[in-house]
Chimera marker file (.cmm) of the C-alpha trace (Angstrom):
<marker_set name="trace">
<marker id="1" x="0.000" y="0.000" z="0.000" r="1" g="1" b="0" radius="0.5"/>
<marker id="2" x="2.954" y="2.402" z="-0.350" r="1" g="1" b="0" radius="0.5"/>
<marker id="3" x="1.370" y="5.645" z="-1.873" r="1" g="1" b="0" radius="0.5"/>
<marker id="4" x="3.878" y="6.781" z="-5.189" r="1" g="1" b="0" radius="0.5"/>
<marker id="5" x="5.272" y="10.454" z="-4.443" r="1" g="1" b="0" radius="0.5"/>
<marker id="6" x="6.041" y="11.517" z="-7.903" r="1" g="1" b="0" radius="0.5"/>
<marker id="7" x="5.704" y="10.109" z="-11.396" r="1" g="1" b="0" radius="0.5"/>
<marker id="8" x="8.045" y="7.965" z="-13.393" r="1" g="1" b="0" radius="0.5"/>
<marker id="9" x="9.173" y="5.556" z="-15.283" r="1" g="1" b="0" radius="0.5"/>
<marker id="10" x="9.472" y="1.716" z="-14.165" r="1" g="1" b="0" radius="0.5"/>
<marker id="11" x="13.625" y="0.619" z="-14.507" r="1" g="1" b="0" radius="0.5"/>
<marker id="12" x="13.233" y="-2.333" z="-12.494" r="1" g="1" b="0" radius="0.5"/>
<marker id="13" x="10.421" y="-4.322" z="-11.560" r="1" g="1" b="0" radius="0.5"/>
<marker id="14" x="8.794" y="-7.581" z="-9.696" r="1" g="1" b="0" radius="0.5"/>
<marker id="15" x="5.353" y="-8.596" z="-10.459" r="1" g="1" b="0" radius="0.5"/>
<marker id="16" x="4.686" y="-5.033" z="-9.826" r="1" g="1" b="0" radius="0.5"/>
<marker id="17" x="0.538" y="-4.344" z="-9.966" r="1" g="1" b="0" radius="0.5"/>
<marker id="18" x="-0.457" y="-0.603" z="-8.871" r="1" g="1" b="0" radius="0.5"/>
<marker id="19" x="-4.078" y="0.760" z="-7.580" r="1" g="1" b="0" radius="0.5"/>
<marker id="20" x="-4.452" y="3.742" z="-9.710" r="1" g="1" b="0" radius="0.5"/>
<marker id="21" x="-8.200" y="4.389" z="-8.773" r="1" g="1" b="0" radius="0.5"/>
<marker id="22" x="-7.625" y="7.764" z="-7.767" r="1" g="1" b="0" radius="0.5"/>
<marker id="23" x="-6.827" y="8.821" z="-10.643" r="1" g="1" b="0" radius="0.5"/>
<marker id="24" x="-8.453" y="6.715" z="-13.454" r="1" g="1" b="0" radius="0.5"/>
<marker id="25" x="-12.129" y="5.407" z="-11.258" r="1" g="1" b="0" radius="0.5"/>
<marker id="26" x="-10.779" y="1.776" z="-12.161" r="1" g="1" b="0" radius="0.5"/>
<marker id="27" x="-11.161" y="-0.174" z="-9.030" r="1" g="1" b="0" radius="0.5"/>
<marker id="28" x="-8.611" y="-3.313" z="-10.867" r="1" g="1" b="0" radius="0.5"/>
<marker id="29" x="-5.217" y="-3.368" z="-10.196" r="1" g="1" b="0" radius="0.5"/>
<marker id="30" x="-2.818" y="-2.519" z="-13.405" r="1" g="1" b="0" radius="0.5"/>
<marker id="31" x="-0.017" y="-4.589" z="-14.301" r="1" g="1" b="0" radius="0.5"/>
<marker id="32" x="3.395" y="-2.810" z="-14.521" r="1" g="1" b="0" radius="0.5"/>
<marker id="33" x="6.479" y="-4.039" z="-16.555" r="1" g="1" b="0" radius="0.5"/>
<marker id="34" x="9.236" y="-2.798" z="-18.499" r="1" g="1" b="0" radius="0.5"/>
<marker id="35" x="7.795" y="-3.903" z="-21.654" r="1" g="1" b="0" radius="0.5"/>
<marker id="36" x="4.437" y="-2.997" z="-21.402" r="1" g="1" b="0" radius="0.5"/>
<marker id="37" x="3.292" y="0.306" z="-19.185" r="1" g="1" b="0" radius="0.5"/>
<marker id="38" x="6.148" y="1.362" z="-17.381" r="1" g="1" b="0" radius="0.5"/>
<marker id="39" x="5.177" y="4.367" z="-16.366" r="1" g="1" b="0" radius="0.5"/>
<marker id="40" x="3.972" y="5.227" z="-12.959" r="1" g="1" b="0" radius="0.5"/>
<marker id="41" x="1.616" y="8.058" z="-11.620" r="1" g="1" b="0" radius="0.5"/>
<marker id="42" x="1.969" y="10.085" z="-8.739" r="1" g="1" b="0" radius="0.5"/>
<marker id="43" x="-0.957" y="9.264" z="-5.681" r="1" g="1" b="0" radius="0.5"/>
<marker id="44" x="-1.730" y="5.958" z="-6.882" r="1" g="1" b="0" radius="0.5"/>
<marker id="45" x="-0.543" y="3.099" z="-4.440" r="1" g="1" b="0" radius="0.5"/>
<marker id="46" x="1.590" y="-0.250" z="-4.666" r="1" g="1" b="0" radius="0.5"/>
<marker id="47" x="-0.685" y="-3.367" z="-4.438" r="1" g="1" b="0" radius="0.5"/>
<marker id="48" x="1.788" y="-5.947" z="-5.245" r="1" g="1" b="0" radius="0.5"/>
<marker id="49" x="5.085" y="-6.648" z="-5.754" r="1" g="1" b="0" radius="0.5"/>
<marker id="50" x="8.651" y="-4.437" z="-5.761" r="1" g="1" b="0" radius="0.5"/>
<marker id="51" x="10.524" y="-1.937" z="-8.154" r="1" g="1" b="0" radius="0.5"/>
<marker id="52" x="12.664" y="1.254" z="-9.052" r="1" g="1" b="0" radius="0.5"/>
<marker id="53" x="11.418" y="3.794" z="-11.084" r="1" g="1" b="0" radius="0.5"/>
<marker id="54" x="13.144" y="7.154" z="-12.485" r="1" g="1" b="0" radius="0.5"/>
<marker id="55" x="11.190" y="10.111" z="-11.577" r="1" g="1" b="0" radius="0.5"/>
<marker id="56" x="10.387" y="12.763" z="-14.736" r="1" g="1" b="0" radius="0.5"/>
<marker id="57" x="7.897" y="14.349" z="-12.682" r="1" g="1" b="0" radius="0.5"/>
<marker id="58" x="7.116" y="16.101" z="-8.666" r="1" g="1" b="0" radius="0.5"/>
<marker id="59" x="4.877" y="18.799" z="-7.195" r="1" g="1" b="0" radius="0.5"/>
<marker id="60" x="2.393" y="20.825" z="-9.589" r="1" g="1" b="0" radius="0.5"/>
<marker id="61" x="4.459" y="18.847" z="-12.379" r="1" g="1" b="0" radius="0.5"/>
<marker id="62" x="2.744" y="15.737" z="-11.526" r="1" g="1" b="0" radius="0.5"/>
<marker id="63" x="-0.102" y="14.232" z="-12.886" r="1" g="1" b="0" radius="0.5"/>
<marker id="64" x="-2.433" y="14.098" z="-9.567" r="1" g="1" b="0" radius="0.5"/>
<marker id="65" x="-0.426" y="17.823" z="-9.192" r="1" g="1" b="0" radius="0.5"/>
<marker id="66" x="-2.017" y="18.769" z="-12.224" r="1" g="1" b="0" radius="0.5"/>
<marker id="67" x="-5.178" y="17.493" z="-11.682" r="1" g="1" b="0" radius="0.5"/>
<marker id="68" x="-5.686" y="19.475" z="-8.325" r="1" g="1" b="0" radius="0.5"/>
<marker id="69" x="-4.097" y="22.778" z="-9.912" r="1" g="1" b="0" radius="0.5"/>
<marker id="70" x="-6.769" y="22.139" z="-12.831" r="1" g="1" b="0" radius="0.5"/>
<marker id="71" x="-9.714" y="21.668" z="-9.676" r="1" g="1" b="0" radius="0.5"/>
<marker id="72" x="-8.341" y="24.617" z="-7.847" r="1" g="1" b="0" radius="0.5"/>
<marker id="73" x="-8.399" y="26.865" z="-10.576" r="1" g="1" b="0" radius="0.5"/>
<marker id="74" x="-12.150" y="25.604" z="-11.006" r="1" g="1" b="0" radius="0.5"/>
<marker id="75" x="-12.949" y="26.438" z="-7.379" r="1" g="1" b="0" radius="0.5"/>
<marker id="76" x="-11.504" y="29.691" z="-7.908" r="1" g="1" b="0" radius="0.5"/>
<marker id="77" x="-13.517" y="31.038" z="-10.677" r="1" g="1" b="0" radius="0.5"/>
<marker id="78" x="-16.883" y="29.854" z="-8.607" r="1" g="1" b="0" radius="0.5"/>
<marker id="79" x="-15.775" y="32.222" z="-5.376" r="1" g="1" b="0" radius="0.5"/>
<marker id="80" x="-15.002" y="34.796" z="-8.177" r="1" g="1" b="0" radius="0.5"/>
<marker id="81" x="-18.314" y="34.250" z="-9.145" r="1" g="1" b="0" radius="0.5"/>
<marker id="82" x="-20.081" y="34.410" z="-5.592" r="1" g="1" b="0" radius="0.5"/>
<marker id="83" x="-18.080" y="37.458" z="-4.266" r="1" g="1" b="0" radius="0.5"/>
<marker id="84" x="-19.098" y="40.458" z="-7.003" r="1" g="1" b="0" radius="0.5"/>
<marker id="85" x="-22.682" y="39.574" z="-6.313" r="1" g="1" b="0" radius="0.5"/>
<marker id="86" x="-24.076" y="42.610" z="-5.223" r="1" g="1" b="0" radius="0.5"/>
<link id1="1" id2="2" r="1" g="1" b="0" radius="0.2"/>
<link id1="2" id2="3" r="1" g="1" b="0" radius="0.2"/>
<link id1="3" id2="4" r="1" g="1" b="0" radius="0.2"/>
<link id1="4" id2="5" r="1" g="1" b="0" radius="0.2"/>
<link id1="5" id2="6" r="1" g="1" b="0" radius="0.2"/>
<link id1="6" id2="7" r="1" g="1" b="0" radius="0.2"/>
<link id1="7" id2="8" r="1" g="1" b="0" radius="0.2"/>
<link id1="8" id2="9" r="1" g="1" b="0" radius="0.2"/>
<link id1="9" id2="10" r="1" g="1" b="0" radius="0.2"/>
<link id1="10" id2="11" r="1" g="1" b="0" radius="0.2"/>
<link id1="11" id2="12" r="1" g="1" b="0" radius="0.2"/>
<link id1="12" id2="13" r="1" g="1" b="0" radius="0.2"/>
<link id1="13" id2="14" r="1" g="1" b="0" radius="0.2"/>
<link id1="14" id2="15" r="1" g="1" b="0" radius="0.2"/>
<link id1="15" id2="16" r="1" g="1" b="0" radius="0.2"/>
<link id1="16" id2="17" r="1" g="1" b="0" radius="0.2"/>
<link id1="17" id2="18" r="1" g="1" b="0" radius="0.2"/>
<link id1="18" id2="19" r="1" g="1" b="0" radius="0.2"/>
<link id1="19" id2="20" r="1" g="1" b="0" radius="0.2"/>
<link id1="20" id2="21" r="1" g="1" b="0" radius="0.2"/>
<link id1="21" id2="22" r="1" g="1" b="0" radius="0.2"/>
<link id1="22" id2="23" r="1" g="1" b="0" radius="0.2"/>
<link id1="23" id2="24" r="1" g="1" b="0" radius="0.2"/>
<link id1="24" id2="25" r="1" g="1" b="0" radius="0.2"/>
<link id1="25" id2="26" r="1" g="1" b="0" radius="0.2"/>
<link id1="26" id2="27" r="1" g="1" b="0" radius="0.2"/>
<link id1="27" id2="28" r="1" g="1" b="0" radius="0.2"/>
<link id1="28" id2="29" r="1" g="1" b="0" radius="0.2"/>
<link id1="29" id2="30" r="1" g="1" b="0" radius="0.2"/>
<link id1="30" id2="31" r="1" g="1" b="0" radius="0.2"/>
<link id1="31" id2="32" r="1" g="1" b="0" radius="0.2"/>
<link id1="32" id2="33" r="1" g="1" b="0" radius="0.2"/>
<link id1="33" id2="34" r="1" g="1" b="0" radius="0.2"/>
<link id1="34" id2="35" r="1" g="1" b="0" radius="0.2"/>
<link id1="35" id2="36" r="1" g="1" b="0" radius="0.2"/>
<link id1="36" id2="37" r="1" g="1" b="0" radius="0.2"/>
<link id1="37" id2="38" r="1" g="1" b="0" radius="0.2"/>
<link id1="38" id2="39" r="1" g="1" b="0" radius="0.2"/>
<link id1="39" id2="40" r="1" g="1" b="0" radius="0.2"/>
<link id1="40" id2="41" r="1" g="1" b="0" radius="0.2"/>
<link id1="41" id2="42" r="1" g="1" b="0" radius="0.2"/>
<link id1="42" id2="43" r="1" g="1" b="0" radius="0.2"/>
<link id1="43" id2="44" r="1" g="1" b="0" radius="0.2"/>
<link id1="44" id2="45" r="1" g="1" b="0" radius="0.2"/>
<link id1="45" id2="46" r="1" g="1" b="0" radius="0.2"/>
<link id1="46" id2="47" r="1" g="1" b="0" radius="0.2"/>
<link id1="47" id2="48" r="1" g="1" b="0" radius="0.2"/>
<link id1="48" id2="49" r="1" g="1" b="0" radius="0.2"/>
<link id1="49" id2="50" r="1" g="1" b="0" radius="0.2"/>
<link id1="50" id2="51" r="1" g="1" b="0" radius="0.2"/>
<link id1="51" id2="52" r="1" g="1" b="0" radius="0.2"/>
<link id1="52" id2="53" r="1" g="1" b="0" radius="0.2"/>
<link id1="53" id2="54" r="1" g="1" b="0" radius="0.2"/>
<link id1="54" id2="55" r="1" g="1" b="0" radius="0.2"/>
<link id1="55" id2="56" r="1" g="1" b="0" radius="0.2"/>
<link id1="56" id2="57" r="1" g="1" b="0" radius="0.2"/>
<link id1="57" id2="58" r="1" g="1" b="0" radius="0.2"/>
<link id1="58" id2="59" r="1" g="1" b="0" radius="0.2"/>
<link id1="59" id2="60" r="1" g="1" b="0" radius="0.2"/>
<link id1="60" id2="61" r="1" g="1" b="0" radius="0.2"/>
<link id1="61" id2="62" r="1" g="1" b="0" radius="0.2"/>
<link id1="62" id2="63" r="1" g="1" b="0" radius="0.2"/>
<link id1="63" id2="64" r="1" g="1" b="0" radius="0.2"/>
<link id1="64" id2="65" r="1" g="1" b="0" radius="0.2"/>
<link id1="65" id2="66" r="1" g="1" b="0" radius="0.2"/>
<link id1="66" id2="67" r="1" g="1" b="0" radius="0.2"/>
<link id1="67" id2="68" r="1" g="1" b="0" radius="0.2"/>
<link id1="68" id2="69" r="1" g="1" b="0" radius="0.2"/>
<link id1="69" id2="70" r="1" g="1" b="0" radius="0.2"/>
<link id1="70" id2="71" r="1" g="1" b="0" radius="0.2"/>
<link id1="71" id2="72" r="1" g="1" b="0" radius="0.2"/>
<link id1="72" id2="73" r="1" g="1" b="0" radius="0.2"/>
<link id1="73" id2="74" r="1" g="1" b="0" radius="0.2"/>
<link id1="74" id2="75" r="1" g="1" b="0" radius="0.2"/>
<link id1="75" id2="76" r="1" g="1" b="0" radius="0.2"/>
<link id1="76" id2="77" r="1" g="1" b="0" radius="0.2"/>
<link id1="77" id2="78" r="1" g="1" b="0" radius="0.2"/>
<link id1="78" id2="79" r="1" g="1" b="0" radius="0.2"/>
<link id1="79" id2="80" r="1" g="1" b="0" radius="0.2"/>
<link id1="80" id2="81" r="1" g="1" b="0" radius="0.2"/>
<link id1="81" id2="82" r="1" g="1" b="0" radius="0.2"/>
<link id1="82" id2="83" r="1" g="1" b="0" radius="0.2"/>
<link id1="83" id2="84" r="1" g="1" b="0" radius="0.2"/>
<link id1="84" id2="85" r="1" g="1" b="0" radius="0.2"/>
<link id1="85" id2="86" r="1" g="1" b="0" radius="0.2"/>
</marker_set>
């Protein structure tokens, strides 16, 4: 259940399986390998198995960052909206 800090890209792996459901909704766990999708998402959590990964991505720079600078920016144009009433 370790939760994965930053994005990357899977280097080394062990029947690696991830939860990504907080990002994609998909309550299975995905299948990680070198050959077929290595790459690894910030906020989603190991299920299964061990590996190394190079990070390409932290912060604001990260996909779940994105995401919540994307929902912030939402929020913010609502109380925009809400405080020149009147």
């Amino acid at each position: 259940g370790d939760l994965l800090p930053a994005d990357g890209v899977l280097i080394q792996g062990n029947d690696l399986k991830i939860d990504e459901s907080a990002l994609t909704g998909e309550s299975d766990h995905v299948r990680k390998s070198l050959d077929k999708d290595p790459l690894l998402l910030s906020g989603t959590h190991v299920m299964e198995g061990s590996g190394r990964m190079v990070v390409t991505a932290v912060g604001v720079n990260s996909q779940s960052g994105i995401i919540f600078t994307l929902l912030g920016a939402a929020g913010d144009d609502e109380d925009d909206g809400r405080d020149k009433k009147g």
